[in-house]
C-alpha positions as CSV (number, residue, x, y, z in Angstrom):
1,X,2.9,25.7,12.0
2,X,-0.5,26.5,10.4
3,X,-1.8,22.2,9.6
4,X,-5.8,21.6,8.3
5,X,-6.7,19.9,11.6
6,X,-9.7,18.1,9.4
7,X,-6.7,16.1,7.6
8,X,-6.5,14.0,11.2
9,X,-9.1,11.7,10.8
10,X,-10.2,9.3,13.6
11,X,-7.7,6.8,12.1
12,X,-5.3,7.3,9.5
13,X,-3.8,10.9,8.3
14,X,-6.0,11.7,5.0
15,X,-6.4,15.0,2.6
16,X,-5.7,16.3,-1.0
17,X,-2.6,16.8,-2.7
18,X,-0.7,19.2,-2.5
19,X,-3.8,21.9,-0.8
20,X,-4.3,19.8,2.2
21,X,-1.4,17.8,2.7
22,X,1.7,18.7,1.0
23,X,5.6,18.5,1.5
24,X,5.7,20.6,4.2
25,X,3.4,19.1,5.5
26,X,4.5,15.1,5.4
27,X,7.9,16.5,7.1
28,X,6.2,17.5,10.2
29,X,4.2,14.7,10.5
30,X,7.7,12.7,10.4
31,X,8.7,14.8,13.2
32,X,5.7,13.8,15.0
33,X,5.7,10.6,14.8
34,X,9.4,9.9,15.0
35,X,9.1,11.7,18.6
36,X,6.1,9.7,19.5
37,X,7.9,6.7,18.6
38,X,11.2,7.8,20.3
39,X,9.3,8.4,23.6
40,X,7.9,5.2,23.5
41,X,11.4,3.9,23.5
42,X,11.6,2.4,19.9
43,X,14.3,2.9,17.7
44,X,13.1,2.3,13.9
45,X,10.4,3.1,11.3
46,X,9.6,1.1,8.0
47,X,8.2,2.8,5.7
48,X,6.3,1.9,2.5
49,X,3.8,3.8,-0.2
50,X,1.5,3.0,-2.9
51,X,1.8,4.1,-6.3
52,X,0.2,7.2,-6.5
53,X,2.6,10.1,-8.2
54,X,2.6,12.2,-5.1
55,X,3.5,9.4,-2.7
56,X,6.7,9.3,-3.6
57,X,7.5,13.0,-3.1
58,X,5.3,12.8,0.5
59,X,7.3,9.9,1.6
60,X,10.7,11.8,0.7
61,X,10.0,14.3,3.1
62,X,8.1,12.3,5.9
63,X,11.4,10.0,5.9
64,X,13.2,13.6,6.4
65,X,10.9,14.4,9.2
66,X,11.8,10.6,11.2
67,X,15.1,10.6,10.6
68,X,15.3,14.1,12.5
69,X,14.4,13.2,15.4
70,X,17.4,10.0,15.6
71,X,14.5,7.6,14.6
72,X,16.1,5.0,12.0
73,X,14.3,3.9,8.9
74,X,14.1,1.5,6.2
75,X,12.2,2.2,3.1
76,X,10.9,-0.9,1.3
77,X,9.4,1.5,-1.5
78,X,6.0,0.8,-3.5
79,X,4.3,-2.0,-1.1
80,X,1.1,-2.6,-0.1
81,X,-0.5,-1.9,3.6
82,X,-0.6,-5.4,4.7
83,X,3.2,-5.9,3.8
84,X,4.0,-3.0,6.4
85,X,1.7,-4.6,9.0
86,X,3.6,-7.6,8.7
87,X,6.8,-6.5,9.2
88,X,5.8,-4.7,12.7
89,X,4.7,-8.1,13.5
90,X,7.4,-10.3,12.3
91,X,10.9,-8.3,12.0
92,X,12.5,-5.7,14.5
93,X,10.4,-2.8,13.8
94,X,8.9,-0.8,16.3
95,X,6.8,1.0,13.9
96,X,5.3,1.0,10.2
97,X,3.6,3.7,8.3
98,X,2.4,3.1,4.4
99,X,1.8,6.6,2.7
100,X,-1.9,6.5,0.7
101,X,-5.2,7.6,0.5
102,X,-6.4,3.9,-0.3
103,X,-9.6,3.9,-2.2
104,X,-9.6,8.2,-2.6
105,X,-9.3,9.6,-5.7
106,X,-6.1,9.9,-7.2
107,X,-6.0,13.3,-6.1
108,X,-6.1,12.1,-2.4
109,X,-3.0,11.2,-0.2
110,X,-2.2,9.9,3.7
111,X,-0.5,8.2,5.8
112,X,-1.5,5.0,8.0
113,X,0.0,4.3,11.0
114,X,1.3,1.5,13.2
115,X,3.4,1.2,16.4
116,X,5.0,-2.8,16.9
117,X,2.2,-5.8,16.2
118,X,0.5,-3.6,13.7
119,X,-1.6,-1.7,16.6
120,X,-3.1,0.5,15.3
121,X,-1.9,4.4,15.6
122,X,-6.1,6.4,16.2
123,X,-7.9,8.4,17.8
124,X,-6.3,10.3,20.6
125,X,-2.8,9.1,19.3
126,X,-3.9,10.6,16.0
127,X,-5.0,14.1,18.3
128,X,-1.7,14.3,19.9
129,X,0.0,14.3,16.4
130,X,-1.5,17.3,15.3
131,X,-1.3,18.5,19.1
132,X,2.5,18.0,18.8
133,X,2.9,19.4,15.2
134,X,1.0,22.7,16.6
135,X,3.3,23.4,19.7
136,X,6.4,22.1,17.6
137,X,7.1,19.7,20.4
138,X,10.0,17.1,18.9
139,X,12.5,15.2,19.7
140,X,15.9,16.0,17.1
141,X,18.7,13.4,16.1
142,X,20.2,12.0,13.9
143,X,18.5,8.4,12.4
144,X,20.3,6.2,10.3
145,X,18.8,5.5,6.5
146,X,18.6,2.2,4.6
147,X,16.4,0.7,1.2
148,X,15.6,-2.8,1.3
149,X,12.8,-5.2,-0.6
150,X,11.0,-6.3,2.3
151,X,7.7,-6.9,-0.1
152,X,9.4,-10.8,-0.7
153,X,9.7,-11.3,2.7
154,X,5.6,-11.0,2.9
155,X,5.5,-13.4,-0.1
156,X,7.6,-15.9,0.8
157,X,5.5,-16.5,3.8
158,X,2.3,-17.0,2.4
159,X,3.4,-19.2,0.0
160,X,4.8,-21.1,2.8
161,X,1.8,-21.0,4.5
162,X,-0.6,-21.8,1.6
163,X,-0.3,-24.8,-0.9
164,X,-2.9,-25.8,-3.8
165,X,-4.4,-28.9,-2.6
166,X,-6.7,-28.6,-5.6
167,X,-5.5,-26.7,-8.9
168,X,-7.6,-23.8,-9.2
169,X,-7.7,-20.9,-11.7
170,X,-7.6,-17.7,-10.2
171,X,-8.6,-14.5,-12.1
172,X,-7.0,-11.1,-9.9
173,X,-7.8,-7.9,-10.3
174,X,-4.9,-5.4,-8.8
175,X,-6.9,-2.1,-10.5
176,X,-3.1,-1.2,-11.1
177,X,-2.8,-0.8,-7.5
178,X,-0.2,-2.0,-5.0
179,X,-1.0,-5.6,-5.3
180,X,-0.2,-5.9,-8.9
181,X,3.0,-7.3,-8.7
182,X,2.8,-9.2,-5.3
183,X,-0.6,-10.9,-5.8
184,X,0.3,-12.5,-9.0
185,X,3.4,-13.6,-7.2
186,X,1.9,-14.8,-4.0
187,X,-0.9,-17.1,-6.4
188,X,1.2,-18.4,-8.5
189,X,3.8,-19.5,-6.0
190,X,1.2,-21.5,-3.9
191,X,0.7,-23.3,-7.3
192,X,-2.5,-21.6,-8.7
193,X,-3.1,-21.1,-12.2
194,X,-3.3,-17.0,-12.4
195,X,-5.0,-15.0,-14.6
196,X,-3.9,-11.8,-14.2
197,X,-6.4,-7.9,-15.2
198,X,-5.0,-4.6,-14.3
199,X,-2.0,-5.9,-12.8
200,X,0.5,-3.3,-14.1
201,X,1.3,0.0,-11.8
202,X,-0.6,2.9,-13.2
203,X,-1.2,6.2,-10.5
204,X,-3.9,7.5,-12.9
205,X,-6.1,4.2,-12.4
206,X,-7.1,4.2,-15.9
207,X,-10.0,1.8,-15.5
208,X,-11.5,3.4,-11.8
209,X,-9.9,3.3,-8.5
210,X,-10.1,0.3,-7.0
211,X,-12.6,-0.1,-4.4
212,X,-13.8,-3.6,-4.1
213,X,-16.8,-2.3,-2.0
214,X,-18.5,-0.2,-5.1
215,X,-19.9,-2.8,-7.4
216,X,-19.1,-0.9,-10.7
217,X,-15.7,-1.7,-9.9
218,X,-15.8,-5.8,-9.8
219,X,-17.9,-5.7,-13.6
220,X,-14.5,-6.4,-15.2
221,X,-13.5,-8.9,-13.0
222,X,-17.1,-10.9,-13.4
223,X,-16.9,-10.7,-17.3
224,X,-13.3,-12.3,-17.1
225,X,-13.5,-15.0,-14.6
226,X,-16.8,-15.6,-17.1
227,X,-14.6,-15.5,-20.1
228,X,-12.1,-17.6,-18.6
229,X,-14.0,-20.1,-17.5
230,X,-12.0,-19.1,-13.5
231,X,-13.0,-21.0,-10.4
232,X,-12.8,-17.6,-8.7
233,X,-12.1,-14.1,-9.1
234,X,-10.2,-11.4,-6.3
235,X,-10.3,-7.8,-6.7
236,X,-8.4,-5.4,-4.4
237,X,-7.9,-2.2,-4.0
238,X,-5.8,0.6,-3.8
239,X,-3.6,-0.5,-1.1
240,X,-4.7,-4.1,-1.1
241,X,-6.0,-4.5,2.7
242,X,-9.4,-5.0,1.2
243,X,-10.6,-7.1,-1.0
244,X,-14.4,-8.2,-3.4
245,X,-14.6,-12.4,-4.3
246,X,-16.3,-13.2,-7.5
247,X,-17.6,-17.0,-8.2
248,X,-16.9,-19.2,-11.1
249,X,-20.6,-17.8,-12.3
250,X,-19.8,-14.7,-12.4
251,X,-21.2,-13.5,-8.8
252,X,-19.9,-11.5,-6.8
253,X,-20.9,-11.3,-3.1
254,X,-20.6,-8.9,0.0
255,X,-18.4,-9.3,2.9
256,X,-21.4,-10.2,4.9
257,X,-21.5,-13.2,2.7
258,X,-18.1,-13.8,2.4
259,X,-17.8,-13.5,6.6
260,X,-20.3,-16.0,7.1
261,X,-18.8,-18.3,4.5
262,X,-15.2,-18.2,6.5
263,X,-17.3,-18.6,10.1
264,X,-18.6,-21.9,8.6
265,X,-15.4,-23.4,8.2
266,X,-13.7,-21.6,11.1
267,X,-16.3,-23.1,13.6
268,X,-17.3,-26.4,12.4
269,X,-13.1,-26.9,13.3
270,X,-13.7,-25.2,16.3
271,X,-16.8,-24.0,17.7
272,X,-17.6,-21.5,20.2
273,X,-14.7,-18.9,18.6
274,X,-15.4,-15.2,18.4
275,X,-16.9,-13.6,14.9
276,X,-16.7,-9.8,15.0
277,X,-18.2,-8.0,12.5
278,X,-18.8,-4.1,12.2
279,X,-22.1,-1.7,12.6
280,X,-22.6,-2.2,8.5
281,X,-23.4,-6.3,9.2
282,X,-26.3,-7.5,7.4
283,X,-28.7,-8.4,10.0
284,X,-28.1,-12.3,9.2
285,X,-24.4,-12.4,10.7
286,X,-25.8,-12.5,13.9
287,X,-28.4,-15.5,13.7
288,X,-26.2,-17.3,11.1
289,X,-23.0,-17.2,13.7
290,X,-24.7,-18.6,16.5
291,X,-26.6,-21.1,14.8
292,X,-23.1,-22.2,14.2
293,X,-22.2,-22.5,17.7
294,X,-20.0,-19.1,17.3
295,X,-19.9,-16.4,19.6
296,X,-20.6,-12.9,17.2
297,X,-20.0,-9.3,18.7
298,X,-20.3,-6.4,16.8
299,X,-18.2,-3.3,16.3
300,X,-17.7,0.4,15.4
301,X,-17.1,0.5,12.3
302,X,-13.0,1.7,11.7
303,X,-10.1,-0.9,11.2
304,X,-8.9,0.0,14.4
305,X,-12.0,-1.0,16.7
306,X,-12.3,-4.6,15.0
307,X,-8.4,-5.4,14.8
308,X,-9.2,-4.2,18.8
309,X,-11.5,-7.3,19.2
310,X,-10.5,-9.8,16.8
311,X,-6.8,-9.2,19.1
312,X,-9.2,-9.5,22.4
313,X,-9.9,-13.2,21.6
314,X,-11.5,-13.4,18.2
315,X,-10.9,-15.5,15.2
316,X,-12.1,-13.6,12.7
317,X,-13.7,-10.6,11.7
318,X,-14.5,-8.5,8.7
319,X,-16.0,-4.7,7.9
320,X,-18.8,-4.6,5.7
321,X,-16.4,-2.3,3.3
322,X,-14.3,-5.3,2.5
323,X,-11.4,-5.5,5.3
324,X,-10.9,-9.1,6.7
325,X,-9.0,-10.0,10.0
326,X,-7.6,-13.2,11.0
327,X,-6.0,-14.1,14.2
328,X,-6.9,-17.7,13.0
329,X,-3.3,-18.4,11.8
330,X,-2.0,-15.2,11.5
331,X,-1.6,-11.4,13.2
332,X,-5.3,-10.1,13.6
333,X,-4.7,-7.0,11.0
334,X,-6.7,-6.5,8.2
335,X,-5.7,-8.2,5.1
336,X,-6.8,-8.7,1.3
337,X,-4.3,-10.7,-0.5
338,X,-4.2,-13.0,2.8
339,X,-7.7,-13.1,3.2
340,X,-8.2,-14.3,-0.5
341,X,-5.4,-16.9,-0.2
342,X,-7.7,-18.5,3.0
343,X,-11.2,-18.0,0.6
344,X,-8.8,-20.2,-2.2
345,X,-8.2,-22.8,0.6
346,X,-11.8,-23.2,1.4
347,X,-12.3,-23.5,-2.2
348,X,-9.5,-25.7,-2.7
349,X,-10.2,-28.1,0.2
350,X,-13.1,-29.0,-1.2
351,X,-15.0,-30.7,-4.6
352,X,-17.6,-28.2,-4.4
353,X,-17.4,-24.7,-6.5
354,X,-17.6,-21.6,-4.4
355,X,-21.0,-20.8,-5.7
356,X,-22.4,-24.5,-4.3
357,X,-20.1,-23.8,-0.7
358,X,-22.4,-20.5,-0.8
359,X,-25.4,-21.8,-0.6
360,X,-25.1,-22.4,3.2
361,X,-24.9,-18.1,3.2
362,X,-29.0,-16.9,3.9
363,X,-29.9,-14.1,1.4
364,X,-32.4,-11.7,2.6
365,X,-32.5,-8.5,1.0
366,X,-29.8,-5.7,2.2
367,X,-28.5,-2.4,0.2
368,X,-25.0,-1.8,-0.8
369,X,-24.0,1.2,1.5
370,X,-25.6,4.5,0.2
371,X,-23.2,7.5,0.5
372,X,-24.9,10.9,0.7
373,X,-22.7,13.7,0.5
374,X,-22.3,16.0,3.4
375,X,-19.6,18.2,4.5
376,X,-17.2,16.9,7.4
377,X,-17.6,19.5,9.6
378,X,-21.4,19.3,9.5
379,X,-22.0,15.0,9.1
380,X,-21.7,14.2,12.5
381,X,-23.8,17.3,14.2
382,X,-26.6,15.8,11.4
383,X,-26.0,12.0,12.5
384,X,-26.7,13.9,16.2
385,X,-29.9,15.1,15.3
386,X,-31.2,12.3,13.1
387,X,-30.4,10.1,16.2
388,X,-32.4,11.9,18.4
389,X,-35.2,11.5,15.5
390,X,-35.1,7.9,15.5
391,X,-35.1,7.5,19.4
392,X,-38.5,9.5,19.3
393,X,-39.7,7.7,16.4
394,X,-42.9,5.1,17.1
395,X,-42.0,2.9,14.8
396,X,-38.3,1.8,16.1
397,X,-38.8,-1.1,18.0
398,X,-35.1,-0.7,19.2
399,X,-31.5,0.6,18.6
400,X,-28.0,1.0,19.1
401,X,-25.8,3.8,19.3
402,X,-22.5,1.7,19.3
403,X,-21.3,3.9,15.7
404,X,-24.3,6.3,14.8
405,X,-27.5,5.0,15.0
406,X,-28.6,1.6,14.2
407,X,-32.7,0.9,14.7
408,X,-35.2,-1.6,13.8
409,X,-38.8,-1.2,12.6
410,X,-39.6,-5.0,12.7
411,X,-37.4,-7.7,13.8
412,X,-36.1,-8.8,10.5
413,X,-36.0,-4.6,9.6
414,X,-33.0,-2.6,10.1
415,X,-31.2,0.4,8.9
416,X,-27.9,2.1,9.8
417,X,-27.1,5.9,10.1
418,X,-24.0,7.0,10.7
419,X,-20.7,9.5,9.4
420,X,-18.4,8.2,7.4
421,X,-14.8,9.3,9.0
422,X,-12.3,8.7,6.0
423,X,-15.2,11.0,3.5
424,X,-17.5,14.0,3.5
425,X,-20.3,11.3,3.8
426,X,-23.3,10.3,5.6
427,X,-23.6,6.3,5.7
428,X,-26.8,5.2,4.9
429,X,-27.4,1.0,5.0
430,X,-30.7,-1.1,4.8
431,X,-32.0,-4.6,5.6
432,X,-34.9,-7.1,5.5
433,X,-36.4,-10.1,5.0
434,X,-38.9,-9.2,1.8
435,X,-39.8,-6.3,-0.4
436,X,-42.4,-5.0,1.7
437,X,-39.7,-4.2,4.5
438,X,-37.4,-2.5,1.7
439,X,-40.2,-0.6,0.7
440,X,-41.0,0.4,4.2
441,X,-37.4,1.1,5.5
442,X,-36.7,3.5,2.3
443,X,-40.0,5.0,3.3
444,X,-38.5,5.4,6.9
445,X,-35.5,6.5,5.8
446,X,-36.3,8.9,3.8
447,X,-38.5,10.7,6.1
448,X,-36.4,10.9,8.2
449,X,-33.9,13.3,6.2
450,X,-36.1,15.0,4.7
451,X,-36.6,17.6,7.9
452,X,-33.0,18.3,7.0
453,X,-33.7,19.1,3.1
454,X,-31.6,16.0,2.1
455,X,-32.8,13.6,-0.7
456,X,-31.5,10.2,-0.9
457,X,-31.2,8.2,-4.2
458,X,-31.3,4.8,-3.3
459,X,-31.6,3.7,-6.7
460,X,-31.6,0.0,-5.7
């Protein structure tokens, strides 16, 4: 059948409801990865979604689409991402897909993948989907259909896992996304005191969609945990395998920060682990790591290609856009809600407030990422070209071309290039140690685009 090929994306399944990906469409994709699964002798599927209105009529008929080719299913209903990684780790299932766009518009839908030990399902995996859904190559059957709450499964064990050993009071903010119900359930079980902000299910995310890596999105979160005099604050978002901290001031701080902050604890138990961290990094990790005794390796950027190394013999590691991963204690997959419960036992384990346990974190000057709009069939024939800019430019002492192009002007100087693959973006990212380097890597930067009639708006 006729499919948008752009909707394959390097790793997950991603377009707009109902022109991109529709019905039709979600039913096909079942088909595809029911035979996929089949040929790599598994049996079953679970299945979850977030709360979007359409992801309940694209889960309908991608359940349709597995169970016709003899794959059997489970449906565990409205769930967050992290709750279907687990159960490919710890229960009988030899595959897991959550239907949702994540931090998209509300307009947005998808479909993210795993086979058995939440491994990722990218790249050429993701090819031979649409590769199998153009020839109509599937397997048919007959699979056998069940509903079952899983979610409390998830739950239960990380309220096992985790227990107060100091009171806190915890401020979440669920942006009325998957983790609404589960977070609040999760905190209050391991005996924290919960304050709970946007924690009902609403798909037309009323207050924003919740994207813990935009700071516009934490404001309400600062202003309560402020207001409520919290010890910390969590935000998550859509899907709730990311996730934005907040101190008991009011701060809140990037997952550079927040990475290092975990490292310190992680290695002063044992030293000499592996820290990954992804292309984004703040040019601190690095230095910071290894002063620690740590070993730090960096990353494409893309869930896939750190879950990849943290599994290879890491600890930890973290994207800059607010994923965490911890084979320290549990699966390596990217978590928020479990990755705020370890930030709470840092906090808990000790008479300091998170602010003070920050102080250890170096803060040299870095931007947000800056998104510049560009269409996805032309952003990575640009990041081509600008590379080749940069690799002739005198005043890059050196670079990287592990994800786009990553080049410094000075030692301490840095900036990123590269295409974003889950939006019609251009990456842009910066970092220093003063205002003179900002000044000249914006200055740098913006050169740089403008042979291709782009203006940024760094605006920082």
């Amino acid at each position: 059948m006729k499919i948008k090929p752009q909707i394959f994306r390097d790793y997950d399944i991603r377009g707009v409801y109902p022109t991109d990906l529709n019905e039709e469409v979600s039913y096909v994709i079942g088909r595809a990865f029911g035979s996929m699964v089949k040929r790599r002798m598994g049996k079953s599927i679970v299945v979850g979604r977030d709360n979007r209105k359409s992801s309940l009529f694209l889960t309908q008929s991608y359940i349709k689409g597995l169970l016709s080719t003899g794959i059997n299913v489970t449906h565990i209903g409205i769930t967050a991402t992290p709750v279907i990684h687990f159960l490919t780790c710890g229960s009988a299932f030899d595959a897991g897909t959550e239907v949702t766009a994540s931090h998209n518009p509300e307009e947005f839908n998808g479909f993210r993948l795993d086979y058995a030990g939440a491994e990722p399902v990218y790249g050429a995996d993701i090819k031979k989907l649409l590769n199998m859904i153009e020839k109509e190559d599937f397997d048919t059957g007959s699979g056998d259909y069940d509903e079952e709450d899983l979610t409390k499964k998830y739950i239960g064990f990380l309220i096992e896992k985790f227990k107060a050993k100091r009171k806190l009071k915890v401020v979440l903010d669920c942006g009325n996304g998957t983790a609404s119900e589960l977070a609040q359930q999760v905190f209050q079980g391991m005996g924290y005191e919960v304050v709970p902000l946007y924690c009902e299910y609403n798909s037309k995310f009323p207050h924003g969609i919740p994207d813990p890596e935009n700071p516009l999105f934490l404001k309400s979160l600062e202003k309560q945990v402020l207001e409520n005099k919290a010890d910390v604050g969590f935000g998550f978002d859509t899907d709730a395998d990311r996730f934005g901290v907040v101190d008991e001031k009011g701060v809140s701080y990037s997952t550079d920060e927040i990475l290092m902050l975990v490292a310190a604890d992680l290695l002063h138990r044992n030293p000499h682990e592996k820290i990954v961290y992804d292309v984004k990094g703040s040019g601190e990790i690095d230095n910071f790591i290894k002063s620690r005794h740590g070993i730090p390796v960096m990353t494409r950027t893309g869930h896939p290609y750190v879950f990849e190394e943290v599994k290879n013999g890491g600890s930890v590691g973290a994207e800059y856009s607010g994923h965490m991963f911890f084979a320290d204690r549990y699966y390596g997959y990217d978590d928020g809600i479990y990755s705020a419960c370890r930030i709470a036992e840092i906090i808990s384990n000790q008479p300091k407030t998170l602010s003070e346990l920050l102080k250890i974190v170096p803060r040299q000057f870095s931007t947000p990422e800056v998104k510049v709009p560009v269409r996805d069939e032309d952003k990575f024939r640009l990041v081509k070209s600008l590379s080749e800019k940069v690799k002739n430019d005198e005043d890059v002492e050196n670079y990287i071309e592990l994800d786009g192009i990553r080049a410094n002007i000075s030692p301490t100087a840095w900036f990123l290039i590269r295409a974003s693959n889950t939006t019609p973006n251009i990456s842009v990212r910066l970092g220093g140690s003063s205002e003179r380097e900002k000044a000249a890597l914006i200055n740098k930067v913006e050169q740089l685009f403008k042979g291709f009639d782009i203006k940024i708006n760094f605006d920082l």
